[in-house]
N, C-alpha and C positions, 0 to 999 in steps of 0.2 A: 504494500500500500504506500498511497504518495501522500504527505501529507501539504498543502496551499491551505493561502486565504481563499475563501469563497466569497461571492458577494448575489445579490438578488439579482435572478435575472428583467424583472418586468416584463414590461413590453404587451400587455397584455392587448389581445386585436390584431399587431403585428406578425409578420410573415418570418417564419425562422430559416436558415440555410435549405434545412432538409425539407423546405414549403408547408412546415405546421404553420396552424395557425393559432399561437400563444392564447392559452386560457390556466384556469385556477385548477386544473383537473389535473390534466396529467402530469406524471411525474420524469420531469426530462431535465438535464443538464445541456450546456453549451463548454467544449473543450478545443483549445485553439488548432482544430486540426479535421481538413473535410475526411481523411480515412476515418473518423472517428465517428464518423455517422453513421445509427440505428446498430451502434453497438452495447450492450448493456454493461452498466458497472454496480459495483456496491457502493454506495456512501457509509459514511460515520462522522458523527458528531457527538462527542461525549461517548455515551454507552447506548446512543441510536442508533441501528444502519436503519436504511430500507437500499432498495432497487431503485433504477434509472435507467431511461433512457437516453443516450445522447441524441437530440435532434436539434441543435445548432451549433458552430463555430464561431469560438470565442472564450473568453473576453480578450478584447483587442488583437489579436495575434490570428491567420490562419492556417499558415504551417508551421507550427511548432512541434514538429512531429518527434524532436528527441525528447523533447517533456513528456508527451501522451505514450510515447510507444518504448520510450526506451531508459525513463528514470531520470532526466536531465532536471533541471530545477527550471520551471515557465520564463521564458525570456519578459512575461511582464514584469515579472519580480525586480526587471533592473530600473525599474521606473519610467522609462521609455520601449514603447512598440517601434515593430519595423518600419513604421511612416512616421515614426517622428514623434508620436504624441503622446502626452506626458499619464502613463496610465497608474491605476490604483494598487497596483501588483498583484491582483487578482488572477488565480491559475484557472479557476471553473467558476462558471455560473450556475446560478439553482432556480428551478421555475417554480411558482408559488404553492405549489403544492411538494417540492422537496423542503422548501424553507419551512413549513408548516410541519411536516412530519418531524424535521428534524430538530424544532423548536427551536430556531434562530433566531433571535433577539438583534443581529448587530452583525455587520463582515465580521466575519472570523475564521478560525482555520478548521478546515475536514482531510479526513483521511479517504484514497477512492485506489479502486482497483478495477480491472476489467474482469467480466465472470465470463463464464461460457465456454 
């Protein structure tokens, strides 16, 4: 398991990478890498996991793929993405039903893994 900050993804109404369309339901992540689409992982927060789905790319970064696939620490972590712009160093995003399960209160850090 990797352990980032995470932060909310919002967006709710909006179109996500993989062409969802963001609501309160389902439970999906945003990980900065398009291989990482409609792949499942585990979260944790405290002594909560559940399941997820990834279905979009992000926060800020979209091929970050030695982070997602091979253990690297998220290139937003350095405070700047690859265009330049000054990010929160957020490694995954959570859509409001993973924030909800995992009782987020605030960006903070989770632990994730790919299952399957």
């Amino acid at each position: 398991m990797i352990t980032v900050l995470a932060t909310r993804e919002g967006l709710i109404g909006q179109k996500t990478a993989s062409g969802y369309i963001v609501d309160g339901i389902v439970p999906f992540v945003a990980l900065p890498s398009f291989k990482a689409l409609f792949k499942f992982i585990k979260i944790t927060h405290g002594n909560i996991s559940t399941l997820a789905i990834v279905l979009d790319v992000g926060p800020w970064n979209e091929h970050d793929n030695d982070y997602v696939f091979m253990g690297a620490r998220p290139m937003a972590e350095s405070g700047i993405d690859t265009r330049g712009r000054t990010t929160n160093k957020a490694g995954i995003d959570l859509s409001e039903r993973i924030w909800h399960i995992l009782q987020m209160k605030d960006n903070t850090e989770v632990s994730w893994e790919f299952i399957g």
